[in-house]
C-alpha positions in Angstrom: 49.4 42.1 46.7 52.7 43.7 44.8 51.4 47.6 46.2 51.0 45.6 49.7 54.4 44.3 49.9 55.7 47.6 48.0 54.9 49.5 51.1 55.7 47.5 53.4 58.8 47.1 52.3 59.1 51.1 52.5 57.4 51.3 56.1 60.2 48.8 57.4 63.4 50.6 55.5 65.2 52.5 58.4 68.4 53.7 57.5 71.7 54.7 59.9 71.8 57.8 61.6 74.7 60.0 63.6 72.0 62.3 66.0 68.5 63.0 67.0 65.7 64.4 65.4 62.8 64.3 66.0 63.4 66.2 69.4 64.7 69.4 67.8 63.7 71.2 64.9 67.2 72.7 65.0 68.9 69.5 63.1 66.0 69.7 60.5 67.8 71.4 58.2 70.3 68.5 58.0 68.0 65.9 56.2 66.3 68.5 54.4 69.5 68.7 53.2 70.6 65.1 52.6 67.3 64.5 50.6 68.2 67.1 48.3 71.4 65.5 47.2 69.6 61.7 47.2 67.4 63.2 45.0 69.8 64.8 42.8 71.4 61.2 42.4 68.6 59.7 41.6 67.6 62.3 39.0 71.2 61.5 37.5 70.3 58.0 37.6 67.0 58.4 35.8 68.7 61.0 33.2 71.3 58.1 32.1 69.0 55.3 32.1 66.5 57.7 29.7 69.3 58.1 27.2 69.6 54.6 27.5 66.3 53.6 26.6 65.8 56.2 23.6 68.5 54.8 22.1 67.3 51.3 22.5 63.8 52.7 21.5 65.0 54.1 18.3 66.2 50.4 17.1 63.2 49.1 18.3 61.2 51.6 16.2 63.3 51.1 13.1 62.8 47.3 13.5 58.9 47.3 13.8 59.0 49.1 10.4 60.5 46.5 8.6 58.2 44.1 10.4 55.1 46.6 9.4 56.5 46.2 5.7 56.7 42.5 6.0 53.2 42.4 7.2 52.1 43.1 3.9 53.6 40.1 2.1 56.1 38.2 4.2 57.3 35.9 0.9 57.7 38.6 -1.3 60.0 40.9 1.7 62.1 37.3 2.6 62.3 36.7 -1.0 64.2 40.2 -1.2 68.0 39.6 -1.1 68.8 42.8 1.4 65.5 41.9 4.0 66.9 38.5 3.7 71.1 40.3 4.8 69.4 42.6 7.3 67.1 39.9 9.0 70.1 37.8 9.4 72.6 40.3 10.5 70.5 42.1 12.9 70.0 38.3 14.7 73.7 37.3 14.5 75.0 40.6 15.6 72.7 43.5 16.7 71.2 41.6 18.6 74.1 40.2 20.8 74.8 44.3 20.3 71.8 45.4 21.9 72.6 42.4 24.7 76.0 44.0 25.1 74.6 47.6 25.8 72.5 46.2 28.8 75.1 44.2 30.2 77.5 47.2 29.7 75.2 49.9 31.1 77.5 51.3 34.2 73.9 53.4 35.2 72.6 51.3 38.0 76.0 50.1 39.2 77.2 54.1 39.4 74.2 54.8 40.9 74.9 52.1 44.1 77.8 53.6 44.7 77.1 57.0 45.0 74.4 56.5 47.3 77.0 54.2 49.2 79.3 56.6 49.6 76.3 59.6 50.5 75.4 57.3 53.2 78.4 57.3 54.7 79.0 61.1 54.8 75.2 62.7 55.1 72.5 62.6 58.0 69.8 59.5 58.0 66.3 59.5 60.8 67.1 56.4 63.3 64.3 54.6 64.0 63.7 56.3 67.4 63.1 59.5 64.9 60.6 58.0 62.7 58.7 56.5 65.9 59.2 60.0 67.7 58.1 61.9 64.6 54.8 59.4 64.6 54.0 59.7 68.1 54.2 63.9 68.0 51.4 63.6 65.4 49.4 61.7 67.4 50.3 63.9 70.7 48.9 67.2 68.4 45.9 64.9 67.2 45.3 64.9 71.0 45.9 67.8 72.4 44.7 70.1 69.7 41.3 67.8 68.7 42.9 68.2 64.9 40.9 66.6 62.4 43.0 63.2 60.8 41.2 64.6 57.3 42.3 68.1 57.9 46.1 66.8 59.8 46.6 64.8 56.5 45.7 67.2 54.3 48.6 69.6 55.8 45.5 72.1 57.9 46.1 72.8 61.5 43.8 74.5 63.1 42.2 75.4 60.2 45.2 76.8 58.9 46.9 75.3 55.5 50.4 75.2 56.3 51.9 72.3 54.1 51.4 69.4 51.8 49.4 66.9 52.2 50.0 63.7 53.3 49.7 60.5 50.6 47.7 57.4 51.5 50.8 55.6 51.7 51.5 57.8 54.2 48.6 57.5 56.1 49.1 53.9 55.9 52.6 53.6 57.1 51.8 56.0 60.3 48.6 54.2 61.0 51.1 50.8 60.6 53.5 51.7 63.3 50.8 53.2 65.5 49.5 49.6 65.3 53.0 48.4 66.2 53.3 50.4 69.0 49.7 49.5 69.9 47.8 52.8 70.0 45.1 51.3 68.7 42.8 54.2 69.5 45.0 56.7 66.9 45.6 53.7 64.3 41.9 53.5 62.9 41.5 57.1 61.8 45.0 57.0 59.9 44.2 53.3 58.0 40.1 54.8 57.4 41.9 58.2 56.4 44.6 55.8 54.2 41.7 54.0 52.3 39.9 56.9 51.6 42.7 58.9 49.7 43.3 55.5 48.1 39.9 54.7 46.7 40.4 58.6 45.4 43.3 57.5 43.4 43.1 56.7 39.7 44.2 53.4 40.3 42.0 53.1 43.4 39.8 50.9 41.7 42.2 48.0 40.2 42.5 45.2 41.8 45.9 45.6 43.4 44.4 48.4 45.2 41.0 46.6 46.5 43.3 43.5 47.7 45.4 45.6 50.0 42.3 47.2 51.2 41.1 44.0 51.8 44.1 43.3 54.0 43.8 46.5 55.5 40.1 45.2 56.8 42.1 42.1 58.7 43.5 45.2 61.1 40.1 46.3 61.6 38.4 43.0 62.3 41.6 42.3 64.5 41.0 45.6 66.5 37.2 45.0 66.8 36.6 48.4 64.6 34.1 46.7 62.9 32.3 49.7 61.5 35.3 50.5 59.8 35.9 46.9 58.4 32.2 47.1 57.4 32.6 49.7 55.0 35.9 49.4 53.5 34.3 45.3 52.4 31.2 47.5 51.2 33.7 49.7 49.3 35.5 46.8 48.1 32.2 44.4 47.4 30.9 47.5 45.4 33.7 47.5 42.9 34.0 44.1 42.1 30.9 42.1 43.5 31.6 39.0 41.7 35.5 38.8 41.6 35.0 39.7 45.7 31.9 36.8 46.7 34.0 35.7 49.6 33.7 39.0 51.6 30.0 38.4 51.1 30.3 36.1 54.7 32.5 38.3 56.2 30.4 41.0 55.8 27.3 38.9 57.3 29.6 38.4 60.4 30.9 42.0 60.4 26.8 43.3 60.7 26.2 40.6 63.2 28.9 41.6 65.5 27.5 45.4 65.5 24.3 43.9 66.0 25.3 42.2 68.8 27.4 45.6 70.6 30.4 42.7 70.0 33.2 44.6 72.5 35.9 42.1 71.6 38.8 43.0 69.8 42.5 44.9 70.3 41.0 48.1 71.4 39.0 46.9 73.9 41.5 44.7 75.7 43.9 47.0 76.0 43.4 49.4 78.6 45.3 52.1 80.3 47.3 51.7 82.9 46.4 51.9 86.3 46.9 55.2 87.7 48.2 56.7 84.1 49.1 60.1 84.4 47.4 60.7 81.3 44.6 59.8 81.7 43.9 62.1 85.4 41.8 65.2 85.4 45.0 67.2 85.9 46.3 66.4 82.3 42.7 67.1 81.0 43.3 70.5 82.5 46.7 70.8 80.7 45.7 69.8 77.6 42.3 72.4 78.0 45.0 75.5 78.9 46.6 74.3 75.6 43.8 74.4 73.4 42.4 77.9 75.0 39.3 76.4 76.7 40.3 76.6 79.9 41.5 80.3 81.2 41.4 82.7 84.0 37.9 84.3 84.8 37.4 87.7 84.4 37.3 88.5 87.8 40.6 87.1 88.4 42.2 89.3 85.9 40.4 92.4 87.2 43.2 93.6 89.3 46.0 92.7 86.9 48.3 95.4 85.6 50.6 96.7 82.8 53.0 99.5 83.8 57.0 100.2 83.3 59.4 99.5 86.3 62.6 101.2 86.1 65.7 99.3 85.9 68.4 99.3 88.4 71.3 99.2 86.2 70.3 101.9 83.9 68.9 99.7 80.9 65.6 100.6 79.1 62.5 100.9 81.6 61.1 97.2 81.5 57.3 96.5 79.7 55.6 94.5 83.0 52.3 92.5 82.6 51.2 90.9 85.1 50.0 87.8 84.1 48.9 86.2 88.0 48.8 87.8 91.5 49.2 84.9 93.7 51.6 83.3 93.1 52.9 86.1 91.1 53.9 85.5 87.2 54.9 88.3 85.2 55.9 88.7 81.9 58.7 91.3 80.4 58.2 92.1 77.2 60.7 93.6 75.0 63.7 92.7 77.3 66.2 91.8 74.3 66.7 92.3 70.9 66.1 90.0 67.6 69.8 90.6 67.7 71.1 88.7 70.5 68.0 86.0 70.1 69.5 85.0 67.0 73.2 84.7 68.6 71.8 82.6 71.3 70.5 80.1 68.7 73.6 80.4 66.8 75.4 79.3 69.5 73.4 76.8 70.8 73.2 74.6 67.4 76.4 73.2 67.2 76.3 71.8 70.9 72.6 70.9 71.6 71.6 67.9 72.4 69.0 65.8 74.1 67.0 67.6 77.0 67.0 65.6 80.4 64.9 65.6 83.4 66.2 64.6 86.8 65.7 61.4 87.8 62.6 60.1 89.6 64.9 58.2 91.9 65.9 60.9 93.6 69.4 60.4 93.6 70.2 63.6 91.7 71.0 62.0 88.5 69.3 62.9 85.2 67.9 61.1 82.1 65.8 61.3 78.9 62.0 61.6 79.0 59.8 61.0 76.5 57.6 63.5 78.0 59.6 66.0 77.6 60.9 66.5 73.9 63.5 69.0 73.0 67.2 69.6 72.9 69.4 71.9 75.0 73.2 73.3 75.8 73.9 74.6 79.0 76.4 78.0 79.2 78.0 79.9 82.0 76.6 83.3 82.1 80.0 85.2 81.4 80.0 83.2 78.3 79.1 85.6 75.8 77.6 89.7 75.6 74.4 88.1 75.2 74.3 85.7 77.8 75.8 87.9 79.9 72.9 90.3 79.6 69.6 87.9 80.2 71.6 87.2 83.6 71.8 91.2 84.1 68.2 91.5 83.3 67.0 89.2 85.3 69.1 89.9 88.3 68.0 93.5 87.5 64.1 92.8 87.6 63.9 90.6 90.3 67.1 92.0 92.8 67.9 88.6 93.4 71.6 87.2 94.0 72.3 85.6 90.3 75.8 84.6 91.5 73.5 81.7 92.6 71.9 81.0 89.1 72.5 77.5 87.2 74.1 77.7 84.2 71.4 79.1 81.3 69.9 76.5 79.3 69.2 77.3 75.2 66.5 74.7 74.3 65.3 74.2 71.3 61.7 72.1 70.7 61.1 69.4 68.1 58.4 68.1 65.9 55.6 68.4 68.5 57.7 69.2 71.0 56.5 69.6 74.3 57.3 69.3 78.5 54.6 67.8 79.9 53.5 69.6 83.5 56.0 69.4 85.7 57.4 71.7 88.8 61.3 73.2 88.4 61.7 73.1 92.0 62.8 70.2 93.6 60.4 67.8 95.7 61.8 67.1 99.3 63.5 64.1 98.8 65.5 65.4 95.9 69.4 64.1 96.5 71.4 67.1 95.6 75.1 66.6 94.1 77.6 66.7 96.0 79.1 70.0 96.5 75.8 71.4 95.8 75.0 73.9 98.7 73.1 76.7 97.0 69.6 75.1 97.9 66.3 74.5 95.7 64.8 76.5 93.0 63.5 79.5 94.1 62.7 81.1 90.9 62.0 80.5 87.2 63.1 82.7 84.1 62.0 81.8 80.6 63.5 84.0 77.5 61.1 83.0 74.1 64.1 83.1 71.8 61.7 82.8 69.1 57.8 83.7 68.0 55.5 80.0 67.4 53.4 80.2 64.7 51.0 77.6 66.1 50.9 76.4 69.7 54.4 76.2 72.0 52.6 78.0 75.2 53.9 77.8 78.5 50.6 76.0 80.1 50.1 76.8 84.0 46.9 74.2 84.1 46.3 75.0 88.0 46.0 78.7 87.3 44.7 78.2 84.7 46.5 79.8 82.4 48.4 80.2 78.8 51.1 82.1 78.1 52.2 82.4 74.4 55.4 82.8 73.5 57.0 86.2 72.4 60.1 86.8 71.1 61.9 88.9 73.0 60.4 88.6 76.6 61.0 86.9 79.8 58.5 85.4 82.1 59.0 85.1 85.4 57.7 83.3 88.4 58.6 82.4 92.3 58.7 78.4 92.8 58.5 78.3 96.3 56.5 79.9 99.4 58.7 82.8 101.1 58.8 79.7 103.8 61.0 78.3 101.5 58.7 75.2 100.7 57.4 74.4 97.2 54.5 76.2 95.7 52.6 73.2 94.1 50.3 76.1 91.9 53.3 76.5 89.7 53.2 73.5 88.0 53.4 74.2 84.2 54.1 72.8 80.8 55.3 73.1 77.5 52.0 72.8 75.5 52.9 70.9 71.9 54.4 72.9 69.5 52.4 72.7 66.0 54.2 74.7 63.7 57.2 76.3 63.6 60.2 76.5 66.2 60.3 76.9 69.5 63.8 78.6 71.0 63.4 79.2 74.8 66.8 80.1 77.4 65.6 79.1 81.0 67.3 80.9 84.4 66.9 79.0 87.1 68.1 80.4 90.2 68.8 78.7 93.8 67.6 80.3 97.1 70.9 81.0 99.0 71.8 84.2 100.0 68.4 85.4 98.6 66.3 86.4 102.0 67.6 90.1 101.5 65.0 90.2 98.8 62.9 87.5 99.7 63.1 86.9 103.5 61.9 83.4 104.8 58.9 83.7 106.7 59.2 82.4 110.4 55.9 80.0 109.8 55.1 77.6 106.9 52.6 79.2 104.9 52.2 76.7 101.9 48.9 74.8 102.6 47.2 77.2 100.0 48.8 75.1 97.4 48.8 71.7 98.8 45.6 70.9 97.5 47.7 70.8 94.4 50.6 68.0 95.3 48.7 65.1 94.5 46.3 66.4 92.7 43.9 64.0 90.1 
């Protein structure tokens, strides 16, 4: 059970950490970079111990050859007068030399030390990063329907983007998903971690087929008896004789499929009552993500591209619209790869962990787990750049961005994601003090950057995906021109799979905005209140 203990000894090793990870890509770079200097240490290490060892191999070989000549007639080499000198001087002093040279070997000691001190000065995953970093893959198992075969061997979506994942790896993600009792996403990674195991070269020793053997004591204990089944099959196959004992648990394993036997981890826990993910609603999210669920053709028939002309003199702007009612249009080439790349410049030195306002409704905020991603907030007169998204949108939409929040720069980590969620504020929302400029009446999104693989902006009521572009704005009214919310705009962040996800999002207040958007007289918002408390 050595390999068993090996790797768990590796699954439990969390190391210290100054910041977040996994919910930015942004900070990335930092242990990609810390992992390049461990590894040059080690390689140091390795390089002085090698020197080490030839040296101490190249006595070894020179003393096997006087054993070799020995061999042929030990009485007649002792009987020699120098093999007699050299026997005994090599065991009174080289020897105690050779003794010396281990004891004196400064390798492993130097070694220590330099990784102390690199711990103290470089960037280490928390624990909270190696659980978020888990529980993204899982979300993108989810929401994408990715293959754990295809997911471990680095393909998403059919795509080959990176290497693939070891069975120890497998292992150790299917091992926490345990911990953190998904039971549901913990059987494919341990089947998928026994498979690439038994493909080893080693797979069939007998270190290997006992920690597959312990791996079946998850199974049993989960009541996947299928996939306890096999792997003693697997095992049993290898080494019927050495393995007899599995021959009962086998017996029991086929009786208990036999049977339709229910018992077991994943079917005792359940879901929670009334579990958000588990409604229709997130079904329709996650469908928008994956492209299965869109607009109809007829809904699009009367949708539009044309140029509008800007107010201030800029460039004509690129308008799609994307929905009529309510209306979401999107901008397309509103600014440059230029300015894109000084908004994410600026934002990397100050982001840090995105917050939603609190459900308590007492105008506080907090970190979500459904929402993953890091952010800086600027005033607009900050910079040239941020100066011009507020120009452009105050240009498009005419209204009154002297009444804008501060622009957010988020940035979205591994899986990142914003599960579906309204940016105006619900009626019992507690505004800060101070805070007269009303609710959210509209909703700007700059894509900062192009995604590779997934990152759309998911409007699952709609239904509809927008992918992100670098370079455009997407824009949308949050409320009814009676001022009260309009429950169809409820979107999301879909997962992002690969890549990086930069977004800067306007949000602007509805004071001194009825100039442009008067209030209607009469409430005119039960078209989307079919979609409040939606299932």
């Amino acid at each position: 059970m050595l390999l068993a203990k090996c790797v768990l000894l590796l699954a439990l090793q969390v190391l210290s950490c100054r910041a977040e990870f996994f919910s930015s890509t942004s900070g990335l770079e930092k242990l990609f970079e810390t992992e390049v200097l461990l590894l040059a240490e080690l390689q140091n290490y390795v390089h002085e111990i090698s020197q080490h060892a030839e040296a101490l191999q190249s006595e070894i070989d020179a003393i096997r050859v006087e054993h070799l000549n020995a061999a042929d007639g030990i009485d007649d080499y002792l009987n020699n007068p120098v093999n007699a000198f050299r026997l005994i001087k090599r065991l009174h002093s080289d020897w105690e030399t050779f003794e010396g040279s281990v004891t004196a070997d400064s390798s492993r000691s130097n070694y220590l030390d330099a990784m102390a001190r690199l711990k103290e000065n470089l960037s280490f995953p928390s624990q909270d990063d190696f659980v978020g970093s888990a529980i993204a893959l899982t979300r993108l198992q989810q929401t994408y329907q990715l293959d754990v075969a295809e997911l471990a061997s680095g393909i998403l979506n059919g795509i080959k983007y990176g290497t693939a994942m070891s069975w120890q790896d497998c292992f150790v993600l299917g091992q926490h998903l345990y911990a953190l009792r998904d039971y549901n996403h913990t059987v494919p990674w341990l089947q998928q971690s026994m498979q690439l195991l038994g493909e080893q070269s080693y797979g069939s020793e007998s270190a290997s087929l006992d920690f597959m053997e312990a791996v079946v004591e998850y199974h049993r204990e989960m009541g996947a008896h299928e996939s306890a089944l096999s792997l003693v099959n697997h095992v049993l196959a290898i080494e019927p004789d050495q393995r007899s004992h599995l021959l009962e648990a086998r017996q029991q394993l086929e009786e208990l499929i036999t049977d339709g036997d229910k018992n077991g981890l994943l079917h005792l826990t359940a879901r929670r009552p009334g579990d958000y993910h588990e409604s229709r609603e997130f079904r329709m999210y996650e469908q928008v993500c994956r492209g299965e669920l869109a607009p109809l053709p007829a809904k699009q028939r009367n949708l539009r591209c044309r140029l509008r002309k800007s107010r201030l003199g800029y460039a004509p702007f690129k308008l799609e619209e994307l929905h009529l009612d309510p209306l979401l249009v999107q901008l397309h080439q509103v600014i440059g790869a230029k300015d894109s790349e000084s908004l994410q410049r600026t934002a990397r030195p100050r982001i840090k962990r995105s917050t939603v306002y609190s459900l308590a409704g007492n105008g506080g905020s907090t970190a979500a787990a459904f929402r993953t991603s890091q952010g800086a907030s600027f005033n607009y007169s900050r910079s040239a750049a941020t100066k011009l998204l507020s120009h452009h949108v105050g240009d498009f939409s005419g209204l009154n961005m002297e009444y804008a929040e501060d622009l957010q720069v988020a940035n979205y980590g591994i899986g990142g994601h914003y599960e579906p969620h309204w940016d105006s504020f619900p009626e019992n929302h507690v505004y800060q003090e101070g805070d007269l400029h009303g609710n959210r009446i509209a909703t700007g999104i700059y894509y900062l950057s192009d995604v590779e693989a997934g990152g759309g902006t998911a409007f699952p009521f709609l239904p509809l995906l927008v992918t992100p572009e670098k370079g455009s704005l997407l824009f949308w009214y949050n409320l009814h021109p009676s001022g009260d919310q309009d429950f169809r705009t409820k979107h999301a962040a879909c997962p992002v799979l690969q890549g990086s996800k930069w977004i800067a999002n306007v949000w602007i207040r509805e004071r001194n905005q009825d100039k442009v958007r008067p209030c209607d007289l009469e409430r005119n918002q039960e078209i989307s209140l079919h979609y409040r408390d939606f299932d």
